[in-house]
C-alpha positions in Angstrom: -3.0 79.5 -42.2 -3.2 75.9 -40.7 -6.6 77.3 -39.0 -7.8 77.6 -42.8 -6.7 74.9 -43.9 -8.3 72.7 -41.8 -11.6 74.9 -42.0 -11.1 73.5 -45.5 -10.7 69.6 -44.8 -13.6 69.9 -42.6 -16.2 71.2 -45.1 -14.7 68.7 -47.4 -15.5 66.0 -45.6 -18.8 67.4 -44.8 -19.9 67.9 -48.5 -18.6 64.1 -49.0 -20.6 62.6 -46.6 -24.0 64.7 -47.5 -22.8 63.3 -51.5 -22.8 59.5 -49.7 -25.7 60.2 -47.5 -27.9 61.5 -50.3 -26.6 58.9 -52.5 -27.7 56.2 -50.0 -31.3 57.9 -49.5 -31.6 57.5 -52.7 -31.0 54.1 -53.6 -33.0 53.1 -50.8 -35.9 55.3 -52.8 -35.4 52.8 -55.6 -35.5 49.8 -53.8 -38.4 50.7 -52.3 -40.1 51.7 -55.4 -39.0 48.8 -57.2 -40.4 46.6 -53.9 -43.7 48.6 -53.9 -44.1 48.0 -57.9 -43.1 44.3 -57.3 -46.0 44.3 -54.8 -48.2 45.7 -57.1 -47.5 43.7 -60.0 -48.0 40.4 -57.8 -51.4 41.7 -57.0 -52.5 42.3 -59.8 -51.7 38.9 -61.4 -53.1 37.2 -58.2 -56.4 39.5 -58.6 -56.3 38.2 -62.9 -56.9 42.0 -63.9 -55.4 42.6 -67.4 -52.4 40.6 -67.4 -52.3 37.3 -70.0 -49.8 35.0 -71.2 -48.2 38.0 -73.9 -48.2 40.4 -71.2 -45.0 40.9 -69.5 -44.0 43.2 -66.6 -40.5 45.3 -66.3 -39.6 47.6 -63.8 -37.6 50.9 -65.2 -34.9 53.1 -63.7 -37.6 54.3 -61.3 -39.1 51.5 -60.2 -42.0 51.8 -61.7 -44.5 49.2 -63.1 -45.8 49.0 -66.8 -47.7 46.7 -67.9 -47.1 45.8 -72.3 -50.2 44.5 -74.2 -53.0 45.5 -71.7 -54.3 48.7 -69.7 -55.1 48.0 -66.1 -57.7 51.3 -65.9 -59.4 49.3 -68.7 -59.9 46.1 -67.8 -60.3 46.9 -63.7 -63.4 49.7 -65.0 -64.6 46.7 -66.8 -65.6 45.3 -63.6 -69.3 45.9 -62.5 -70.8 48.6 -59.6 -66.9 49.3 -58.9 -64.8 52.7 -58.4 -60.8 52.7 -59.7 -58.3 54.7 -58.0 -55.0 55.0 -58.7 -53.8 52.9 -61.3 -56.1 50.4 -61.2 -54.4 48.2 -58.2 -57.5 49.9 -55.4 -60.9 48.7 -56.7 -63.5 49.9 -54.1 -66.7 47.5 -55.6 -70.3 47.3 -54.0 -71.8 45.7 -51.2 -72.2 41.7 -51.3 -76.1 41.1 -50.9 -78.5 38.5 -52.3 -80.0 38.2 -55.6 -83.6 38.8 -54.1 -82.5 42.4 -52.3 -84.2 44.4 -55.0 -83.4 48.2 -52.9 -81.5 48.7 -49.8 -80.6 52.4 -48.3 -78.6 52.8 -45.7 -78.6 56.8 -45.8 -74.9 56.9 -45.2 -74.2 58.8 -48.2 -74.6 62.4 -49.7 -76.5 60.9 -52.8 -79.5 58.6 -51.1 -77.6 55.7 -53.0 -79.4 52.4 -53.0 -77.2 50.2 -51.9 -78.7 47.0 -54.4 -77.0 48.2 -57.5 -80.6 48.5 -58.7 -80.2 52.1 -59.1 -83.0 53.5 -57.1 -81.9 56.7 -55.7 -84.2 58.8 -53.5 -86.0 61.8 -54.5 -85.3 64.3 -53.1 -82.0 63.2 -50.6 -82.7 62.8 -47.4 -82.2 65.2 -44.3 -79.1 63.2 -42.4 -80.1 62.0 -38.7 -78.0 59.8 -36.0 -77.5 56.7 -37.2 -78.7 53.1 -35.1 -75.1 51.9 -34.3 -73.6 55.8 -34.0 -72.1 54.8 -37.6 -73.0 56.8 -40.6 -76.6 58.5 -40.9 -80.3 58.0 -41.0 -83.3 59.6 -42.4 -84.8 62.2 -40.4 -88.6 63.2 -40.9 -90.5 65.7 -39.2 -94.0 65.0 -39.9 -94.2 66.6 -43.1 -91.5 65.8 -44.9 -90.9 62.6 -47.0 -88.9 61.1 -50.0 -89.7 58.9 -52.5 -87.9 55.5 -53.2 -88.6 54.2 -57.2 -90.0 51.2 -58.3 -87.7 49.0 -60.6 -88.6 46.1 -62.8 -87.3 43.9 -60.8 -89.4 44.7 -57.7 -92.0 42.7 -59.8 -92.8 39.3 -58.1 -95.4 37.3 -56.2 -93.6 38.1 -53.0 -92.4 41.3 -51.0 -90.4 41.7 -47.2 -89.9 45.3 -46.4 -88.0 45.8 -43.3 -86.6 48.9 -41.8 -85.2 50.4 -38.6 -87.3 52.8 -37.0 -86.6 55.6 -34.1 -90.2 57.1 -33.3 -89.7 60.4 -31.8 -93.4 61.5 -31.4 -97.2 60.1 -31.1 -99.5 59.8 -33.4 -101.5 62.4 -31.7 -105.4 61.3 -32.6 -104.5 60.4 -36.3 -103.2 57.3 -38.5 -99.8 58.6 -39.6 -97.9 57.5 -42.5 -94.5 55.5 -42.2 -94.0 54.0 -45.3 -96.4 53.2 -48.5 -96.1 51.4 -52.1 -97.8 53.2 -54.6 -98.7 56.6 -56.8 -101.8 57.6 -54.6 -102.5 57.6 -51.3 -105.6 55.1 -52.3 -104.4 52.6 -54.4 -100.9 51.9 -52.2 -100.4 48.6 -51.3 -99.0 47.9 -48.7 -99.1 50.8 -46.3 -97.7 50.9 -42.9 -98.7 53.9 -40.7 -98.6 54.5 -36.5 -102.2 54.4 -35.2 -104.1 57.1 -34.3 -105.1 55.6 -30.4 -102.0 54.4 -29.6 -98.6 53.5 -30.7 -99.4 50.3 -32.7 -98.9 50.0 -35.9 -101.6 49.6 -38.6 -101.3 47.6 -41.5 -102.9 48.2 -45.0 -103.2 45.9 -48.0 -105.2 45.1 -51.1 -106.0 42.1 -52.9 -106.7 41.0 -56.4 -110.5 41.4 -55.4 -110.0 45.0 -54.9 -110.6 44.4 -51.1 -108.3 46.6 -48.4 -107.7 44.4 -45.6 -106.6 45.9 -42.5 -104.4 44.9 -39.1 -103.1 46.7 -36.0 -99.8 45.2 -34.3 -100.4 43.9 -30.8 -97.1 45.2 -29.7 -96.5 49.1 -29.3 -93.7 51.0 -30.9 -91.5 52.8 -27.8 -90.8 56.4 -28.0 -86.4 56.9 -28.5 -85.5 53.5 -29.3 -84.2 51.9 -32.2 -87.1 49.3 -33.8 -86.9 47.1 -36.6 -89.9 46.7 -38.5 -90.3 44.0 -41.3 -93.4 42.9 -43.3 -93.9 39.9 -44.9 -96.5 39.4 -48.1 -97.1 36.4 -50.1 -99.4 34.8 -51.3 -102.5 35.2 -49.3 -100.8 36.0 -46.2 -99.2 38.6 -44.6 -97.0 38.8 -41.8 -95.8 41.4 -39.2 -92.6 41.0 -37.4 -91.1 44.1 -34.8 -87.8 42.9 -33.6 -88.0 40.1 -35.6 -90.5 37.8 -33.4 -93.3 37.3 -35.4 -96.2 40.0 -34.1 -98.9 39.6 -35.8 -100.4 37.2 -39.1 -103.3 37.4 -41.0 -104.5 34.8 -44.1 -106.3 37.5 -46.7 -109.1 37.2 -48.8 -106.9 37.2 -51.8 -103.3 37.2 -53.2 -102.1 40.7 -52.7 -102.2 42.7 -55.3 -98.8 44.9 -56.0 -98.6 48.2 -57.8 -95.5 49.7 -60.1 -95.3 52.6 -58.0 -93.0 54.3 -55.6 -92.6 53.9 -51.8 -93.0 56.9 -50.1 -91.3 57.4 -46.6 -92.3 59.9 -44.1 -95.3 62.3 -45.2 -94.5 64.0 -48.3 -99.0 64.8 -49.4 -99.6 63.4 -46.3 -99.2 62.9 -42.3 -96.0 61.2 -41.8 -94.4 60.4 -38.5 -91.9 62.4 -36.6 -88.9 59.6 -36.5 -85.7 58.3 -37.7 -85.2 55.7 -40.5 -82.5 53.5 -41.2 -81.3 50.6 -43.5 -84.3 50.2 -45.2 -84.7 47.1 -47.4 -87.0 45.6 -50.1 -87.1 42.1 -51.1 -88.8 40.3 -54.4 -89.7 37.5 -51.8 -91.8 36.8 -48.5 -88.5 36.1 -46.9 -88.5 33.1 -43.6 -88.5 33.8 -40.3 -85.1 33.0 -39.8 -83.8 35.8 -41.8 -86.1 38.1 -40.4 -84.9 37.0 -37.0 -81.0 37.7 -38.7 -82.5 41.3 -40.1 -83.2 42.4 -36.2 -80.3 41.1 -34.8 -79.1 43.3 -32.0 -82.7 44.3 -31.3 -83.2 42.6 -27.9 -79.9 43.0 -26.5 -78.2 39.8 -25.3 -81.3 38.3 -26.4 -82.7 36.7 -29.5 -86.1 36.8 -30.3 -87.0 33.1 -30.0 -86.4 33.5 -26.3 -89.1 34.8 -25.0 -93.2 34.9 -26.3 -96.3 36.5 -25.4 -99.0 33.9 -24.0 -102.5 33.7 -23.2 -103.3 34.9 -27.0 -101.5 38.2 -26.4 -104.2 39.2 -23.9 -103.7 39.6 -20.1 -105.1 36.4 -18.2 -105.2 34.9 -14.9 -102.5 32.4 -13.1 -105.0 29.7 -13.8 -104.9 30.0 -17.5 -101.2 31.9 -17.8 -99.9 27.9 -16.8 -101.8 26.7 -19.9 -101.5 29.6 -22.1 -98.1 29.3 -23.7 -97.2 28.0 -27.3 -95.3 24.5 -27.6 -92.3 24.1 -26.6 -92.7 27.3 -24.6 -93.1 27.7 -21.0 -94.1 30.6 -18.1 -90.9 32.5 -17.6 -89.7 32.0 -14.2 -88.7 34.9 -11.6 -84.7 34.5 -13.1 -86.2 34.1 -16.6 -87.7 37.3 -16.8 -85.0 38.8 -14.9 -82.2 37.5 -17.3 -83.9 39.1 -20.6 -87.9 38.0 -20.7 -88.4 41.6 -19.0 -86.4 43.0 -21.4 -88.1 41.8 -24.5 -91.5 43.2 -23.1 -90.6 46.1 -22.8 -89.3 46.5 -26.5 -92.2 45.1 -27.5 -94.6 47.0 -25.6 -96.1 44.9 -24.1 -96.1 46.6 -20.6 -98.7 49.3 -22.5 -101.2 46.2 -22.4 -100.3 45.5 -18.3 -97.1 46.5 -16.1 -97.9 43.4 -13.8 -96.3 39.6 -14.7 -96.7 36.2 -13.4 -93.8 34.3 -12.7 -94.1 30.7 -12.6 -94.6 28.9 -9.1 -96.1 32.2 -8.2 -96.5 31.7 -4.4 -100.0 33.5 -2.3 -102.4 33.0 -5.9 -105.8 32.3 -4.7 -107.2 29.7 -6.9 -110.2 32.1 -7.6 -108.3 34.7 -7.7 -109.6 37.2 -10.8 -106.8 39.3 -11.3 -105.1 39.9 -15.0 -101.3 40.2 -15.7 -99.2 39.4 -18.3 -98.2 35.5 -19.4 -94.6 36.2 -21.0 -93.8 33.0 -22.0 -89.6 31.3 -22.7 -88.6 28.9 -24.6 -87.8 25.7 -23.0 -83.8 24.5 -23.1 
């Protein structure tokens, strides 16, 4: 009997403390509810998003926020290029840019989303490839394939920079082939930027209010598996090529470029593309300066930026004689540590070893003063 009856006390006791233990687990729901709802509601008022003087904010039984006289959905949707989840107290919004990026894809997404809020999806999606930074995707192209990238009103200006990073896989193999091009037809695109058919250098189409194509090849050369940024430069009468962001090449045209309302066309798609990987391609309603181009490459050279180190002699190999005298102002020949603590490194990105493997270092020592023999001038920039 005494056996039972203190069976008895014992569940007793246990059915107590599961009341007082679920009683405390759930007052400490509440509070946390009513915390998390306080939180919510200070946001919101610090954010401005639907709550005026009238409005006032309670919290119920459980915890839970309301707000009287406004809806939060409403007035957070009423925010431009966003996304609401939840109630409205998450607003996932687009990416900060400047007024003159006119298209920007960055082939992260399943949707070829342009990035500018400018609505310019590609046509069709693109195949996904590894990404420059291992972060998201790129756009892979085989040689054949392409997609097209729309025009939009306010791609109409006086000035274009297209720049792009670019991961060339294969040669041009005896033919120009296509990178990207501005423009309906394969004839009237302005401007055009294809790999050469000799070499790995690119070429550069554009036309001019006199109905004139004018033509340029880059003096550097595009490596094979490496990430490249590319960016192109028209206004006015001039046109400017940058890879890596140092300046490559420049050319003064006959006349102001003349622009079209068409697409741009990536890869082949009716033509001979390249077989490569494209990423974070961007389109500007301006010629933009060379600092931001410089900014746009960043990463490019390594430890490096690309003011530190030029090609001399007027991209040509020379001699020692005229290497001494054939940098730029404020420039100098790289000497042996120079070209050892990054000039080396910017040459080969460039490709300028396709032009000579051989350098002169300043203070070379055994030159013959007659001696005839050509190497690179790779010229740095003086402290």
């Amino acid at each position: 009997m005494k056996i039972i009856l203190i069976t008895i006390v014992l569940i007793s006791l246990n059915a107590v403390q599961g009341i007082d233990r679920d009683s405390n687990l759930l007052t400490s729901q509440v509070t946390d509810r009513k915390r998390l709802s306080s939180s919510k509601a200070s946001a919101l008022q610090a954010l401005g998003v639907g709550l005026d003087s009238a409005s006032k904010v309670s919290v119920d039984a459980k915890g839970e926020a309301k707000a009287l006289g406004a809806s939060i959905e409403d007035e957070c949707m009423q925010v431009p290029l966003s996304l609401c989840l939840g109630d409205g107290t998450k607003m996932m919004a687009a990416d900060a840019h400047g007024k003159t990026l006119v298209g920007w894809w960055q082939f992260d997404d399943i949707a070829g989303y342009d990035s500018s809020g400018h609505g310019g999806y590609t046509n069709p999606v693109p195949v996904p490839g590894p990404a420059r930074g291992g972060n998201g995707a790129s756009a892979m192209f085989d040689g054949k394939n392409g997609i097209t990238l729309p025009h939009t009103e306010a791609m109409q200006s006086q000035g274009m920079t297209v720049a792009f990073w670019m991961y060339l896989l294969g040669d041009s193999g005896g033919m120009y082939r296509y990178i990207i091009r501005k423009g309906g037809d394969l004839h009237d695109s302005t401007p055009v930027i294809q790999l050469h058919q000799e070499s790995r250098r690119l070429h550069i189409r554009v036309k001019t209010e006199g109905q004139e194509e004018e033509r340029f090849d880059s003096i550097g050369f595009i490596p094979k598996r490496r990430w490249t940024h590319v960016g192109l430069v028209l206004e006015g009468e001039q046109a400017r090529l940058y890879i890596n962001g140092i300046r490559d090449q420049m050319l003064i045209l006959r006349g102001r470029v003349r622009f079209n309302n068409g697409p741009f066309t990536l890869g082949g798609k009716g033509a001979t593309g390249v077989e490569s990987y494209i990423d974070d391609v961007r389109v500007y309603n301006e010629g933009l300066e060379e600092a931001r181009m410089h900014s746009l490459a960043h990463g490019a050279l390594g430890p490096v930026g690309p003011d530190f180190a030029k090609l001399g002699c007027n991209n040509m190999p020379c001699t020692y004689q005229k290497a001494q005298q054939g940098c730029p102002d404020a420039y100098h020949l790289c000497e042996t540590k120079e070209l050892y603590a990054g000039a080396l490194q910017v040459a080969r990105a460039q490709g300028w070893f396709m032009l000579n493997t051989r350098v002169w270092p300043n203070k070379a020592k055994q030159v013959s003063v007659q001696s005839h023999e050509l190497r690179l001038a790779i010229c740095c920039q003086d402290n």
